[in-house]
N, C-alpha and C positions, 0 to 999 in steps of 0.2 A: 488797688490799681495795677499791680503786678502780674494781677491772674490778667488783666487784657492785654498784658503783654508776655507772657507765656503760649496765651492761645495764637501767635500769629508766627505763621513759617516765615524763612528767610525772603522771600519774595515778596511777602505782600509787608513783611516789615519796612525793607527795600524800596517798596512802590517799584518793582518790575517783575515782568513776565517770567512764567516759568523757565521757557524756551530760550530767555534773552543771553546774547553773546558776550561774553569776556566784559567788554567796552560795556555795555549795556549796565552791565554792572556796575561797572566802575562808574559812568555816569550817574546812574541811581544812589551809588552811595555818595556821591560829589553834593548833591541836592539834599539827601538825606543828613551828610553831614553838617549841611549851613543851616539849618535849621535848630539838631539835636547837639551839637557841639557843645561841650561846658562852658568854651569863653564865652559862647553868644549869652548864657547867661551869670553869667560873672556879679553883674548887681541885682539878680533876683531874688527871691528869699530862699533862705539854707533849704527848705522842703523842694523846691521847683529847681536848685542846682544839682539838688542830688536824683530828683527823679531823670532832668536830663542827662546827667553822667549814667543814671543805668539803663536807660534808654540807646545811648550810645555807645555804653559797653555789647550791649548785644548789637547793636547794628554793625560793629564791629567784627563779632564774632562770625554774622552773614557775611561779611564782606568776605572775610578770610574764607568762611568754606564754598564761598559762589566763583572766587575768583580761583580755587585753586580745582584741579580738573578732576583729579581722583577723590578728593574730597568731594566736592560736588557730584561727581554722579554714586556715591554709597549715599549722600543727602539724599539726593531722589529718587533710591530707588529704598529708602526707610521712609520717604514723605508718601511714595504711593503706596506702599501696604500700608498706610495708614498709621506706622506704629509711634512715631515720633514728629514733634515738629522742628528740634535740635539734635544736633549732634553732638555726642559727646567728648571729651579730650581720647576715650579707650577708642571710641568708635572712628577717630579721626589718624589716630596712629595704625590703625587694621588697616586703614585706606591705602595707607603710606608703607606698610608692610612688603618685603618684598615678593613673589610669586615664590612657592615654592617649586625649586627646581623639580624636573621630575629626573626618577632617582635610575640610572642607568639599569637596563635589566642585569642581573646578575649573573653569570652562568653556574648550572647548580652545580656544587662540590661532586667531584667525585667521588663512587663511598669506598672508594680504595686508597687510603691513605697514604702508607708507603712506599715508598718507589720500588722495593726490592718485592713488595709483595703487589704492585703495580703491574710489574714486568711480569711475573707469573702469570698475572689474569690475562693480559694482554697475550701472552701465549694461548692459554685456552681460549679466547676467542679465535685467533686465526685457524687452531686446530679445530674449534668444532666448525668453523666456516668450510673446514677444507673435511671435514664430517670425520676428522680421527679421534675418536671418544676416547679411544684408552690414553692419547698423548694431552688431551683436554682435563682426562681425570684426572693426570700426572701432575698438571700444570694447578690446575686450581686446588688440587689436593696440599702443596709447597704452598700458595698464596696462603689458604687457610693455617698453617701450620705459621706463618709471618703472623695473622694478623687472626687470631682464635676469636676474637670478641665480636668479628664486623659477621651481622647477620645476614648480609648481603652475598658476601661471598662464600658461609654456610651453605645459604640458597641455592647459590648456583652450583657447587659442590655435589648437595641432594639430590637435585634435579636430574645430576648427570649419571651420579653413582648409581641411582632409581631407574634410570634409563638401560645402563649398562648392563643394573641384574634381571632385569625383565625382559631385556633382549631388545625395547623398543631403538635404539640408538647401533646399531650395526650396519 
């Protein structure tokens, strides 16, 4: 007898519409509960009190996920792919879960770490801007001597010294 109550969603457990409002619900389970309640069967035999207590534990469980609003729309949108007709306690806390923030963009690290060898680089750009190679080479030749390991400022280093001896940078 349990499997034909397994097979019924919270709505047609309920006796209401998919679509129906807050109130709608709550009505539905107002009716549903005079009926499925365990007092109403208080002097019926132990088989029929207990089938209506499980009867009414899950009408229960609808009430709670129809009436609350983030519960209810993860219910229906796991009733219409078909995948479930209950939700479960994991599946009701996801509900209730809070949005993750989204994570402010970062700005990326500079690959110049130290300050003193910060300030060097900082020189050779404004020198090659101002297109003086040999005072650019000066500069980042000192940054590199600060900071031997940063392959970035190697780079830029190369680039310039390469330039220098081949005459492209005059």
């Amino acid at each position: 007898m349990s499997s034909s109550l397994d097979g019924l969603d919270y709505y047609t457990l309920l006796g209401a519409e998919e679509g129906a409002s807050t109130r709608e619900i709550k009505r539905a389970f107002k009716r549903f509960a005079r009926k499925y309640h365990p007092d109403v069967y208080v002097d019926a035999p132990e088989e029929k009190r207990e089938r209506a207590a499980q009867i009414y534990r899950r009408g229960s469980e609808a009430y709670q996920v129809l009436t609350d609003k983030k519960c209810r729309e993860a219910y229906d949108k796991l009733l219409s792919s078909g995948k479930a007709l209950r939700l479960s306690p994991e599946e009701m806390d996801r509900a209730h879960a809070p949005e993750p923030a989204a994570q402010p963009k970062k700005k990326p690290a500079h690959p110049v770490t130290s300050a003193a060898a910060r300030a060097y680089f900082d020189k050779a750009v404004a020198a090659s801007k101002a297109k003086d190679w040999r005072k650019a080479w000066k500069a980042l030749s000192a940054a590199v001597e600060l900071e031997p390991d940063n392959a970035f400022l190697r780079k830029r280093f190369s680039q310039v010294d390469r330039g220098l001896r081949d005459g492209t940078l005059y």
